[in-house]
C-alpha positions in Angstrom: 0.0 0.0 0.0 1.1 3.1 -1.0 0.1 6.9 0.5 1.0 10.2 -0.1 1.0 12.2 3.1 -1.0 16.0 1.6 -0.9 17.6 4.7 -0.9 17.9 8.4 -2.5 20.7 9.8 -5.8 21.3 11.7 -8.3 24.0 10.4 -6.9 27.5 9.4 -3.2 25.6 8.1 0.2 27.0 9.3 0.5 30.0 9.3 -3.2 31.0 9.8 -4.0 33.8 7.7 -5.3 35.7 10.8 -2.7 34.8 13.5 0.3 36.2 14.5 1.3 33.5 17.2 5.1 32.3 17.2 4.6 29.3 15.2 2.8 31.3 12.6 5.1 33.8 12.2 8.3 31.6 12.3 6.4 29.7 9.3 6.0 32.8 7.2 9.7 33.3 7.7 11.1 29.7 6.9 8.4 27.9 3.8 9.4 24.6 5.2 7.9 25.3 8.5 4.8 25.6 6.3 1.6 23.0 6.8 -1.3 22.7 4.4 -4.5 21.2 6.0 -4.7 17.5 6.8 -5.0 15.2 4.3 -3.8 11.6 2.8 -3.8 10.2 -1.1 -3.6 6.1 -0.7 -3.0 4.3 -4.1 -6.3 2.4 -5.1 -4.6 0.5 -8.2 -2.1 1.6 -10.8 -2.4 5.2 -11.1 -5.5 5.8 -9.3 -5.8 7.7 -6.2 -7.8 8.2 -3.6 -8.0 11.6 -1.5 -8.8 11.2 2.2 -10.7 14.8 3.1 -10.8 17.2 0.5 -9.2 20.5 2.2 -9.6 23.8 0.7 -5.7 23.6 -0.2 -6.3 20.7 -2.5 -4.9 22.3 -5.2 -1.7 23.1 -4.1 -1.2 19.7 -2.7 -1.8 18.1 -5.9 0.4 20.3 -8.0 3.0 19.5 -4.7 2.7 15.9 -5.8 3.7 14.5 -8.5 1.8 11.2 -8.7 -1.0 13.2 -8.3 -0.5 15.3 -11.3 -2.5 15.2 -14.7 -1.6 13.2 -17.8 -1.3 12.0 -20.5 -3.8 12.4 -21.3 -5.1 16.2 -21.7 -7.5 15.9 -18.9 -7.2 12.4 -17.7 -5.9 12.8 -13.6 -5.5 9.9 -11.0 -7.5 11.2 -8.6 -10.0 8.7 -8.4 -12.3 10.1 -6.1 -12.8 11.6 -2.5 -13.0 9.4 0.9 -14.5 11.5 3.9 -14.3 10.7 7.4 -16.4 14.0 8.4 -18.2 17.2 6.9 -15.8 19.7 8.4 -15.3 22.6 6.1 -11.6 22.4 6.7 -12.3 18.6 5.3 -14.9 19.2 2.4 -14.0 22.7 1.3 -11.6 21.1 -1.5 -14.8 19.4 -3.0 -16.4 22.5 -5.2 -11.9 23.2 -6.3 -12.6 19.8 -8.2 -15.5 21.0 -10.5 -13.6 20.8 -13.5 -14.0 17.2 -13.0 -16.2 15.4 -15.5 -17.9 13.6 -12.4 -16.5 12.8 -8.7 -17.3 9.9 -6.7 -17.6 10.7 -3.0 -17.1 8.6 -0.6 -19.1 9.0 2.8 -21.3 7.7 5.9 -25.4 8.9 4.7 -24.9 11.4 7.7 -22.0 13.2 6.4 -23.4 13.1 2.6 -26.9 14.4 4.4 -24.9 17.7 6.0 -23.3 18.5 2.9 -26.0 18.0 0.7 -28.5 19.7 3.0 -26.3 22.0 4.8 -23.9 23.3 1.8 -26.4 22.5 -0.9 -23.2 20.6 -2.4 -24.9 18.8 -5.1 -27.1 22.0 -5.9 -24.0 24.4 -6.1 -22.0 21.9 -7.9 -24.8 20.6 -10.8 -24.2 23.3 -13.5 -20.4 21.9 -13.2 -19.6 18.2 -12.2 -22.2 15.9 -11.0 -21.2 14.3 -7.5 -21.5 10.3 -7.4 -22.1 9.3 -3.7 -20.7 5.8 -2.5 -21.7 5.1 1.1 -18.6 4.4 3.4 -19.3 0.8 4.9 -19.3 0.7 8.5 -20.5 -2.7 9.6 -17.8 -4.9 7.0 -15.4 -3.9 5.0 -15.8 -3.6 1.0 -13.1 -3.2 -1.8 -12.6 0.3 -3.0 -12.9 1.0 -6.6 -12.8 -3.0 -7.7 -9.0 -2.9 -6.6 -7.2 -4.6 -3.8 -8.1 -2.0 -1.2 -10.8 -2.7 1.2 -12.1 0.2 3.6 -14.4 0.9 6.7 -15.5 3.5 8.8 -14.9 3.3 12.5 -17.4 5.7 14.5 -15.4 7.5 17.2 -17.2 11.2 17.4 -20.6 12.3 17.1 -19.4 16.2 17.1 -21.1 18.2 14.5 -20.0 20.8 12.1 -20.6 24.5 13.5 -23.1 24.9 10.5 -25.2 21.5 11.1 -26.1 22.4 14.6 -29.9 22.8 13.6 -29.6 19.9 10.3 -31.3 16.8 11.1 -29.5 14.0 9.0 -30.5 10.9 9.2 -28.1 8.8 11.5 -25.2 9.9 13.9 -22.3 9.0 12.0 -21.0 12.4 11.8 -17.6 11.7 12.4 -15.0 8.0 11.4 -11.3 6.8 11.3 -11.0 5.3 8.3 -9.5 1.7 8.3 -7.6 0.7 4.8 -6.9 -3.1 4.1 -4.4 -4.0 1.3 -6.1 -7.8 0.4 -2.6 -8.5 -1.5 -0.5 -8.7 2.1 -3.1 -7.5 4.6 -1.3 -4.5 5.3 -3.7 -2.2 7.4 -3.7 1.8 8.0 -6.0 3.7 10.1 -6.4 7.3 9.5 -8.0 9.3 12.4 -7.4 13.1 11.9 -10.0 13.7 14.6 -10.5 12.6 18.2 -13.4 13.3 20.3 -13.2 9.9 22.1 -11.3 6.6 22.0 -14.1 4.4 21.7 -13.3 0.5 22.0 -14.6 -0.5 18.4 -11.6 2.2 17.7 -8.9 0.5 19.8 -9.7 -2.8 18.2 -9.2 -1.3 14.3 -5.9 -0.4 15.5 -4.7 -3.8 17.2 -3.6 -4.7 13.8 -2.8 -1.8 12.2 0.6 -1.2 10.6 0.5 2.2 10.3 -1.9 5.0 12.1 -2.3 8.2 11.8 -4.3 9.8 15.1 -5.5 13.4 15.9 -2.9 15.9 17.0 -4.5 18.9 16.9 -3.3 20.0 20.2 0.0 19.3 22.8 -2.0 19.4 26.2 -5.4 19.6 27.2 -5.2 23.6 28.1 -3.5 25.0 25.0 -6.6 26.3 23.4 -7.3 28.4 26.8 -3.7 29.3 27.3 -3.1 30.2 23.2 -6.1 33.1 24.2 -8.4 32.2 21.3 -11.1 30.3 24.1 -11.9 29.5 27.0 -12.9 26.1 25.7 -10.4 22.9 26.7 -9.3 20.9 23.6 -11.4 18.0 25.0 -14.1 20.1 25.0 -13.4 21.9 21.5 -13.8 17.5 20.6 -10.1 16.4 20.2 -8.2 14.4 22.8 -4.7 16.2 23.3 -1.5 14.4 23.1 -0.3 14.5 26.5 -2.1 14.9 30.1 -4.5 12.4 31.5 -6.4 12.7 28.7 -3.7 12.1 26.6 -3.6 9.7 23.3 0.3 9.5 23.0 0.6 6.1 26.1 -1.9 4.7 24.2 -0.5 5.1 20.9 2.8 4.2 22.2 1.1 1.1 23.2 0.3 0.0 19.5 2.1 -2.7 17.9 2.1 -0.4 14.9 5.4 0.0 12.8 4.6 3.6 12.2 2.7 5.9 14.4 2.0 9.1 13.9 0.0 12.6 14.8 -1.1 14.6 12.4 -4.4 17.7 12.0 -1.7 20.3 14.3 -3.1 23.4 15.3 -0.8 26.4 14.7 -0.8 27.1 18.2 1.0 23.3 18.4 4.4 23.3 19.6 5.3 20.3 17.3 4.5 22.5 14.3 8.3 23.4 15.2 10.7 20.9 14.3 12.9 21.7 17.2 10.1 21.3 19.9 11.5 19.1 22.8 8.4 17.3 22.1 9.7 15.3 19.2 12.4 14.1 20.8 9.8 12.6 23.9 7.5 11.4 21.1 10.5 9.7 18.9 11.9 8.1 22.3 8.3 6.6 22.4 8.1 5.6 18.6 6.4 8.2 17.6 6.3 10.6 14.9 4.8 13.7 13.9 3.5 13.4 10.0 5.3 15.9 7.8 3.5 17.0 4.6 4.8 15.7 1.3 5.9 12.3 2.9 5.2 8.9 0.9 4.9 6.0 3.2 5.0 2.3 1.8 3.6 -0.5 3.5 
């Protein structure tokens, strides 16, 4: 299995357009402390590509990777199709930036596909320019993606809502997944979970024989969103489990038998989002790395 790692920042990217924190300003004074929004590409077959959250910088990160890139075709591209694990805008904001498509395939739970039909009028707005093919994301039992050796299922661990879905009524609760990828040619396994309300058990079973995960970063500690001045919410409370305190994720992900582990969807307010953090050195001496956009991982 084969995935392209797009980016690894949480809503807003680093820098934040808006923010003039120290992270953000050292990125807009070294590029390669630079983050585009989080996001995966995992090879469905030869050439074909799957998107995992379509972020408004989905442009960019194609044109930063080459296997991504057109050809040769004069408008044949690999990108097969989109695979969502929520409707956050920071997630589905990349959709209407592929209208030149002749048609997209969409892959989603009917709760998601609900809020972004209903709540962004997707398929309305979208009409006079690509039509959108909806595939529902299994949940239940796996099933092969695109007719290749890739098998996929969604693993509930968050009913948090978009800001803008607060009064929708979409049928079901499955507003937010990890995605779990099986490669049927050696069973290699990835989970991808860019967001983290809760560490349910169906979610700590996905991952018992995972060889490679990818797990909600957003913030270092539990009070960073208070401290950073921008709420007075917690990050637990703002729906994502922080790295460390005793609400922390990085024991547990320690804990996995994992090859690779990694944190990803940072917050520019993140100390990691510096390379020279002292965190990365207490995260590396646990086996644990911080995603770093542009990567290609092989299983």
């Amino acid at each position: 299995m084969r995935m392209l790692i797009l980016g690894t920042a949480a809503g807003g990217g680093v820098p934040q357009w808006n923010c003039a924190c120290a992270e953000c300003a050292a990125a807009r004074s070294e590029p390669s402390l630079r983050r585009r929004h989080a996001s995966l590409a995992v090879e469905s077959g030869p050439g074909r590509w799957y998107v995992i959250n379509a972020t408004p910088d989905i442009g960019e990160q194609i044109e930063e990777c080459p296997p991504l890139h057109p050809g040769p075709a004069r408008r044949a591209t690999p990108v097969a199709g989109v695979i969502l694990t929520d409707a956050e805008l920071d997630h589905t904001l990349g959709i209407p930036r592929l209208r030149e498509a002749s048609g997209l395939e969409i892959v989603a739970t009917g709760t998601v596909r609900a809020a972004l039909s209903d709540g962004l009028r997707l398929d309305r707005v979208l009409a006079p320019y690509s039509g959108l093919s909806w595939t529902p994301l299994p949940e239940t039992e796996p099933a092969a993606l695109d007719g290749g050796p890739l098998e996929i299922q969604g693993i509930r661990v968050s009913g948090k809502r978009p800001r803008y879905a607060a009064d929708l009524d979409p049928a079901g609760d499955a507003w937010v997944v990890a995605l779990r990828v099986r490669d049927m040619r050696d069973g290699k396994v990835l989970v991808y979970a860019p967001a983290l309300a809760d560490w349910p058990d169906e979610l700590d079973r996905a991952l018992q024989d995972a060889d490679c995960v990818f797990v909600d970063g957003t913030f270092w500690d539990d009070d960073e969103p208070r401290r950073s001045g921008f709420t007075e919410r917690t990050s637990t409370q703002m729906g994502h489990l922080p790295i460390t305190g005793p609400n922390g994720t990085a024991e547990r992900l320690a804990a996995l038998p994992a090859a690779r582990r990694l944190y990803t969807h940072l917050n520019n307010t993140n100390p990691l989002v510096h390379p020279d953090h002292a965190g990365h050195r207490k995260l590396a001496e646990a086996g644990i790395e911080v995603a770093q956009d542009g990567a290609l991982i092989e299983l």
